[in-house]
RONU-700463 format. One record per atom (N, C-alpha, C, O, CB): residue number from 0; residue in three letters; atom name; x, y, z. Coordinates in nm, 3 decimals, decimal comma. Glycine has a CB too. Example, Ala and Ser with C-alpha at 12.3 -4.5 7.8 and 13.67 -1.06 7.14 Angstrom:
RONU-700463
resi  resn  name  c1  c2  c3
0  ALA  N  1,319  -0,569  0,780
0  ALA  CA  1,230  -0,450  0,780
0  ALA  C  1,320  -0,330  0,780
0  ALA  O  1,424  -0,332  0,846
0  ALA  CB  1,131  -0,447  0,905
1  SER  N  1,285  -0,225  0,708
1  SER  CA  1,367  -0,106  0,714
1  SER  C  1,290  0,003  0,787
1  SER  O  1,341  0,114  0,804
1  SER  CB  1,408  -0,060  0,572
END
This chain:
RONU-700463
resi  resn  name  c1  c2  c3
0  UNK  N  10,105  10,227  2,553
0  UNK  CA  10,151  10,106  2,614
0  UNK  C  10,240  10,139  2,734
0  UNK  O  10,309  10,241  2,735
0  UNK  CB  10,224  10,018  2,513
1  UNK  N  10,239  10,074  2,807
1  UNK  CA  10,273  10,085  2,964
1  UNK  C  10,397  10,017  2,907
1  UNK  O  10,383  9,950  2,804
1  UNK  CB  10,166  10,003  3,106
2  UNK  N  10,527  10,028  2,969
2  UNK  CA  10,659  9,969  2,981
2  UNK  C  10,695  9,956  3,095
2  UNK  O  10,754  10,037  3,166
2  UNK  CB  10,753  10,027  2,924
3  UNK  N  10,640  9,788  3,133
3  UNK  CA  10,721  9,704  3,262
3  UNK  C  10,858  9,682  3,257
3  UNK  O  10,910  9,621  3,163
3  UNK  CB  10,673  9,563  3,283
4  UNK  N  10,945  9,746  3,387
4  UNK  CA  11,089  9,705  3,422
4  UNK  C  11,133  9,553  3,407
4  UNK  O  11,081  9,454  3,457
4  UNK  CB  11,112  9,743  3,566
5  UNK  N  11,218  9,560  3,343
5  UNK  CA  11,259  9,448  3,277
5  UNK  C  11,298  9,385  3,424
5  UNK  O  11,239  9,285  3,465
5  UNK  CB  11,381  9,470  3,151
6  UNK  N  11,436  9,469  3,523
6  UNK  CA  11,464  9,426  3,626
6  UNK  C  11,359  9,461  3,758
6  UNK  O  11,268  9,544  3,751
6  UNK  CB  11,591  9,467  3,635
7  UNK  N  11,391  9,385  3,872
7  UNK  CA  11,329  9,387  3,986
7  UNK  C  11,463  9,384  4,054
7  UNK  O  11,573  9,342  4,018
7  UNK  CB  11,218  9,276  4,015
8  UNK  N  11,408  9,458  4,195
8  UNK  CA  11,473  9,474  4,312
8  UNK  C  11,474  9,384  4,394
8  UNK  O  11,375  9,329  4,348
8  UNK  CB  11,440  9,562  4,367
9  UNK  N  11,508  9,305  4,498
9  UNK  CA  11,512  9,204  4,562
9  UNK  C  11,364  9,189  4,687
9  UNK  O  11,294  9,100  4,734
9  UNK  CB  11,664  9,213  4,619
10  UNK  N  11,380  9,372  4,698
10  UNK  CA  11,241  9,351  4,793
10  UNK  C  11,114  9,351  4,683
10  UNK  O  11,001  9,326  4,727
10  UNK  CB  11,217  9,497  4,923
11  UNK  N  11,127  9,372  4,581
11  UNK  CA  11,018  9,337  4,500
11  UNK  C  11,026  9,199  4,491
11  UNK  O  10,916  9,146  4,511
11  UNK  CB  11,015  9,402  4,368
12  UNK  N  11,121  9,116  4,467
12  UNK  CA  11,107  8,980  4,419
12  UNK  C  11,024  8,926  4,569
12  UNK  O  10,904  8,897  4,571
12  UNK  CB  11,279  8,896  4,373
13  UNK  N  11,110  8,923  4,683
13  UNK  CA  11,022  8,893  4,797
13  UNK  C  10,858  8,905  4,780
13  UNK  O  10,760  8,833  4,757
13  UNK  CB  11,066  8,990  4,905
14  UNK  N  10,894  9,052  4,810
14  UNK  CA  10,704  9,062  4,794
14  UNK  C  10,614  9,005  4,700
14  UNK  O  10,507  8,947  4,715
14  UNK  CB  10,655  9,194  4,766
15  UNK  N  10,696  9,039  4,582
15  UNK  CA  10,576  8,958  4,439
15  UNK  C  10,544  8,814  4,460
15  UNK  O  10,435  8,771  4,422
15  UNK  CB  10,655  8,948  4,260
16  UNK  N  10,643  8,729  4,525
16  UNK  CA  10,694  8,568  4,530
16  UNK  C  10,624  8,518  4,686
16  UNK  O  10,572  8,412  4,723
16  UNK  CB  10,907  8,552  4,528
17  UNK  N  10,644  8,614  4,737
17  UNK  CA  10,557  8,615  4,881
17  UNK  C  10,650  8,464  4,999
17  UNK  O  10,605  8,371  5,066
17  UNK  CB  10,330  8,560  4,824
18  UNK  N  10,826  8,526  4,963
18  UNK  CA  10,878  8,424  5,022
18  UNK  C  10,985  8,523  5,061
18  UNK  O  10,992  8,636  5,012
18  UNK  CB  10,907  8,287  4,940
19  UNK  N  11,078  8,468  5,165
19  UNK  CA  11,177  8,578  5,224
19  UNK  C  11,291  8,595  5,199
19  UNK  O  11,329  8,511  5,118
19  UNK  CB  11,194  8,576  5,334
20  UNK  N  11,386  8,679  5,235
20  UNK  CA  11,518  8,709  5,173
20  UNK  C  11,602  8,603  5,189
20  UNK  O  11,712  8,612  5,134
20  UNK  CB  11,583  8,826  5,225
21  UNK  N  11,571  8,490  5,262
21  UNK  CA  11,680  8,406  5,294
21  UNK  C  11,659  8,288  5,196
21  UNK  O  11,742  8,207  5,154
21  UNK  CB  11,683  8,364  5,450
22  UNK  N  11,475  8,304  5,161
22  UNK  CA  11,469  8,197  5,053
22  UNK  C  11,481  8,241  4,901
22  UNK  O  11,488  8,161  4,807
22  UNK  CB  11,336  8,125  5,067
23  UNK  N  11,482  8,346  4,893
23  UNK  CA  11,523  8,445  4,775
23  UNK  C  11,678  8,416  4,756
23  UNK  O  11,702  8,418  4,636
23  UNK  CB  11,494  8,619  4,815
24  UNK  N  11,760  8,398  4,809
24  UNK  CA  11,921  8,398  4,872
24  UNK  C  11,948  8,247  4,830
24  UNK  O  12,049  8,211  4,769
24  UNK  CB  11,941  8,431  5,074
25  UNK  N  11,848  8,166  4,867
25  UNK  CA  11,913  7,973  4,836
25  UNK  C  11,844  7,982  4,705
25  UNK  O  11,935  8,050  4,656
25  UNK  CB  11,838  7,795  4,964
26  UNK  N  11,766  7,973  4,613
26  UNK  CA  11,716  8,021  4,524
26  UNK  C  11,838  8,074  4,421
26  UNK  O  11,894  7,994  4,346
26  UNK  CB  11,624  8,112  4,577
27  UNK  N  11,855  8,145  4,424
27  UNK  CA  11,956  8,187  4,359
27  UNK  C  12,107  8,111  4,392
27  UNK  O  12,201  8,093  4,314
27  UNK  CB  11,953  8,329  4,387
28  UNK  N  12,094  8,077  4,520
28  UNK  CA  12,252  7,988  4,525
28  UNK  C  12,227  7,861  4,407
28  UNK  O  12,295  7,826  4,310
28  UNK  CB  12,291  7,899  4,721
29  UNK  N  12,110  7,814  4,456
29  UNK  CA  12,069  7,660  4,335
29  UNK  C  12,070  7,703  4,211
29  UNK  O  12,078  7,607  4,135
29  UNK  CB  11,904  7,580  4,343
30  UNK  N  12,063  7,846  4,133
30  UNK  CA  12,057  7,863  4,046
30  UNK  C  11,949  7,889  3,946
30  UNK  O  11,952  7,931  3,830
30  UNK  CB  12,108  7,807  4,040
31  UNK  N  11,811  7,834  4,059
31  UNK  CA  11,681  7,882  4,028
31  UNK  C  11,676  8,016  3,973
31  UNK  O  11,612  8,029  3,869
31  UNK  CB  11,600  7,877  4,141
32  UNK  N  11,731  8,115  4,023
32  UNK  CA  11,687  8,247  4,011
32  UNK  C  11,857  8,311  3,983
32  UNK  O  11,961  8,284  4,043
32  UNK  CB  11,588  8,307  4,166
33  UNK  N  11,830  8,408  3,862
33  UNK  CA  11,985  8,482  3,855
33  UNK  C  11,996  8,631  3,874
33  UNK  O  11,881  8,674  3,877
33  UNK  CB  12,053  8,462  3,711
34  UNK  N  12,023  8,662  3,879
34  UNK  CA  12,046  8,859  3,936
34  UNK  C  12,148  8,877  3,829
34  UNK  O  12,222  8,794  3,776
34  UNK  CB  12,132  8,914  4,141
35  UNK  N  12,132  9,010  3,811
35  UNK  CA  12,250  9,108  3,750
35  UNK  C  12,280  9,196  3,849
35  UNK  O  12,203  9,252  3,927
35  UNK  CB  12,212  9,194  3,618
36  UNK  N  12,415  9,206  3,838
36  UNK  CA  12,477  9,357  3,917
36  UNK  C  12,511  9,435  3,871
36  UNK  O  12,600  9,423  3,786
36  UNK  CB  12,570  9,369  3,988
37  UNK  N  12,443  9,587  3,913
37  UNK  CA  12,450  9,710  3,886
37  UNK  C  12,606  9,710  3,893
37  UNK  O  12,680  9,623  3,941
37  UNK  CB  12,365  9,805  3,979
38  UNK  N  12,649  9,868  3,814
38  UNK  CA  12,786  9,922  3,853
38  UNK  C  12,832  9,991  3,964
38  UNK  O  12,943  10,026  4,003
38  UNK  CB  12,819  9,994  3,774
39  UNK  N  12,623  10,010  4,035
39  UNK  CA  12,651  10,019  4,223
39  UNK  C  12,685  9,953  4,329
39  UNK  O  12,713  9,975  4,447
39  UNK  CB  12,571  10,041  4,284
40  UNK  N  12,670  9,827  4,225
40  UNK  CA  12,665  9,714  4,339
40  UNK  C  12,578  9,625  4,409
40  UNK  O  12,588  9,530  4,486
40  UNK  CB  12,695  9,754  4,420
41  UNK  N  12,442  9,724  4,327
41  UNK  CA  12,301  9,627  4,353
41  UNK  C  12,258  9,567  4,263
41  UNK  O  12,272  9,588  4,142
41  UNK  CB  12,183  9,686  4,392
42  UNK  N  12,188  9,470  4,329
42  UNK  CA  12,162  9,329  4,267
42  UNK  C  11,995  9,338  4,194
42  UNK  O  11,897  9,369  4,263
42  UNK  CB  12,174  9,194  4,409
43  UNK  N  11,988  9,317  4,099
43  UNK  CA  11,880  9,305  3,990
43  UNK  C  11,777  9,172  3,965
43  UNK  O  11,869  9,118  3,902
43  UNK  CB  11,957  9,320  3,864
44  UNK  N  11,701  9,100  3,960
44  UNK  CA  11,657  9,024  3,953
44  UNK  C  11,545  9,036  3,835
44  UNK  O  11,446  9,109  3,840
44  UNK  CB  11,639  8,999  4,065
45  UNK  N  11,585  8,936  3,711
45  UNK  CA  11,487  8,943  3,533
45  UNK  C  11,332  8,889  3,627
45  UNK  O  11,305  8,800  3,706
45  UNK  CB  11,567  8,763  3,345
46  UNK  N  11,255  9,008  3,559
46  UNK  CA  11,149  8,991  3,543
46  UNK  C  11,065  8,922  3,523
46  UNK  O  10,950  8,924  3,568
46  UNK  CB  11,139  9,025  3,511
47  UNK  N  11,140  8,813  3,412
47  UNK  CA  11,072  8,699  3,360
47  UNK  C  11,084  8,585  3,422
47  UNK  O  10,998  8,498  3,412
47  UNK  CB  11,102  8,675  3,244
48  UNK  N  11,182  8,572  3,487
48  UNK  CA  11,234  8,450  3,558
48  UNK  C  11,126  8,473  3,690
48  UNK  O  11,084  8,379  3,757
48  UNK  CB  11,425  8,453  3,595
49  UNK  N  11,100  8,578  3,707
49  UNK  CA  10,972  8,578  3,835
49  UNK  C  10,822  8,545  3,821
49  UNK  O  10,736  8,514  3,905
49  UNK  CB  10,956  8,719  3,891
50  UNK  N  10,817  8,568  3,639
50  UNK  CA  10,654  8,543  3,626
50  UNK  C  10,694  8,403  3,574
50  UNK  O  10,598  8,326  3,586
50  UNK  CB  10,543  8,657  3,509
51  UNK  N  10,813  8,337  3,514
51  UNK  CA  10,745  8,139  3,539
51  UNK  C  10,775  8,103  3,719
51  UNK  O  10,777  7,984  3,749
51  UNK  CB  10,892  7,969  3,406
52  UNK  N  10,789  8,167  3,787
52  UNK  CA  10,809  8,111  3,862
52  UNK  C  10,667  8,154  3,945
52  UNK  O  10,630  8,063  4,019
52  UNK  CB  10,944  8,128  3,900
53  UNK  N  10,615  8,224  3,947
53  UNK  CA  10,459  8,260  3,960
53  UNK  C  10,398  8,143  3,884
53  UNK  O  10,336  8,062  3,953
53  UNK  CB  10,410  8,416  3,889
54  UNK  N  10,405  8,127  3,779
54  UNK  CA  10,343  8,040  3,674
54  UNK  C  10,352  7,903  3,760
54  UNK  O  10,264  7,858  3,835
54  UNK  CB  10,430  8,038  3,513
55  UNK  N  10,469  7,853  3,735
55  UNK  CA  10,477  7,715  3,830
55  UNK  C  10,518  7,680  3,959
55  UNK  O  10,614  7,605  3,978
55  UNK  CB  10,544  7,638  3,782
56  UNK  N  10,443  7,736  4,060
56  UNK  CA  10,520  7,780  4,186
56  UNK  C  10,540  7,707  4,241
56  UNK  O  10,637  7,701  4,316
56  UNK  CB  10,486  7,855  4,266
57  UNK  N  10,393  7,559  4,214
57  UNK  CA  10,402  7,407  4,339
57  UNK  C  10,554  7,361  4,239
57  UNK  O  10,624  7,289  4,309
57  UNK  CB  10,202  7,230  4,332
58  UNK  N  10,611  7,382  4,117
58  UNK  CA  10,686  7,308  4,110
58  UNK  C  10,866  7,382  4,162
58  UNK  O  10,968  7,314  4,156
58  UNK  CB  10,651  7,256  3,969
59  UNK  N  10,865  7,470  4,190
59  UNK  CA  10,961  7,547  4,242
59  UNK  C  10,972  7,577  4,407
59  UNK  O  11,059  7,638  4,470
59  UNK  CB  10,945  7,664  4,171
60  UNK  N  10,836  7,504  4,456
60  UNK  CA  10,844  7,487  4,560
60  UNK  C  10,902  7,368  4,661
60  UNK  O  10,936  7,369  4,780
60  UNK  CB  10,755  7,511  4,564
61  UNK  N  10,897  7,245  4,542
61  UNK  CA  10,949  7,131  4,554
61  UNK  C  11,123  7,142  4,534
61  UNK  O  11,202  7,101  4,620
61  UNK  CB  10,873  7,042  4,452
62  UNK  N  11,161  7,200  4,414
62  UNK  CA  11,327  7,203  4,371
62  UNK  C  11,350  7,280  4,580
62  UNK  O  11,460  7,250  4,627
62  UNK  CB  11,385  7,370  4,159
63  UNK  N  11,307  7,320  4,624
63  UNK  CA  11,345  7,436  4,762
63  UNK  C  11,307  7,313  4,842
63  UNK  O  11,193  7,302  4,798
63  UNK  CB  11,234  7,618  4,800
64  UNK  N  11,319  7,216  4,922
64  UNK  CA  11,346  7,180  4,980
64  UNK  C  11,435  7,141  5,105
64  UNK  O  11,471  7,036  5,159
64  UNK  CB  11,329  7,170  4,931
65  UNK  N  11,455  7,291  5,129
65  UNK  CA  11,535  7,308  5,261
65  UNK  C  11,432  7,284  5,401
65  UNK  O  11,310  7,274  5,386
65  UNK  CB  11,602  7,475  5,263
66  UNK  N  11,501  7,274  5,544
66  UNK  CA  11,401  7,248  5,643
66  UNK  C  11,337  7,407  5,685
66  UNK  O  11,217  7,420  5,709
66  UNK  CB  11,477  7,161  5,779
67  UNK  N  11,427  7,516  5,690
67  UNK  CA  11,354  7,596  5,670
67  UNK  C  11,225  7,706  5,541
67  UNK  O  11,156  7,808  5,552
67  UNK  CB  11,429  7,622  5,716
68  UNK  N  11,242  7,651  5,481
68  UNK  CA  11,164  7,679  5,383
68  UNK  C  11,033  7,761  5,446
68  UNK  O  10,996  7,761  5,564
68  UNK  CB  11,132  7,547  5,309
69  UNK  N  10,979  7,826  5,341
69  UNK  CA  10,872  7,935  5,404
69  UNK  C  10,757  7,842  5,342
69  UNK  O  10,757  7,778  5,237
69  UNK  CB  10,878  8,128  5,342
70  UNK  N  10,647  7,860  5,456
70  UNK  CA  10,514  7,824  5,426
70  UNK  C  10,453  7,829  5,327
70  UNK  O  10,415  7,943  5,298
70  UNK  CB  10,449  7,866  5,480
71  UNK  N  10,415  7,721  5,233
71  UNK  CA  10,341  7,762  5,110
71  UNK  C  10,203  7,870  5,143
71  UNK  O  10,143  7,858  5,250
71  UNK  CB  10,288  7,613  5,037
72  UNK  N  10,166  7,964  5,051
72  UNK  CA  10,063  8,056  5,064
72  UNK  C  9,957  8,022  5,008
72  UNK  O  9,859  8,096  5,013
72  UNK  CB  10,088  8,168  5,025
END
């Protein structure tokens, strides 16, 4: 059995989510999305919280309602 990282990196969350650091950034200000911080100082993002949000994306695309918002894909 393969063992997936529980945490993600921020440029992973980008890429997997296919949205940008700034909407990755309000996201997490709203509370949508939570990070852990390392004892380096870098920021972690749960795994799981990325695959419902894969799962229901038209509806997490709606809670983001900023004017810049990134293009749905």
């Amino acid at each position: 059995m393969i063992k997936q990282k529980m945490l993600l990196k921020p440029r992973e969350v980008v890429l997997i989510l296919g949205v940008s650091k700034r909407t990755l950034f309000r996201w997490t200000q709203k509370g949508i999305l939570h990070f852990v911080r390392l004892p380096t100082g870098d920021k972690r993002y749960y795994r799981r919280e990325i695959e419902e949000i894969l799962q229901h994306r038209d509806e997490f695309r709606k809670l983001d309602n900023s004017p810049d918002q990134d293009p749905p894909k």
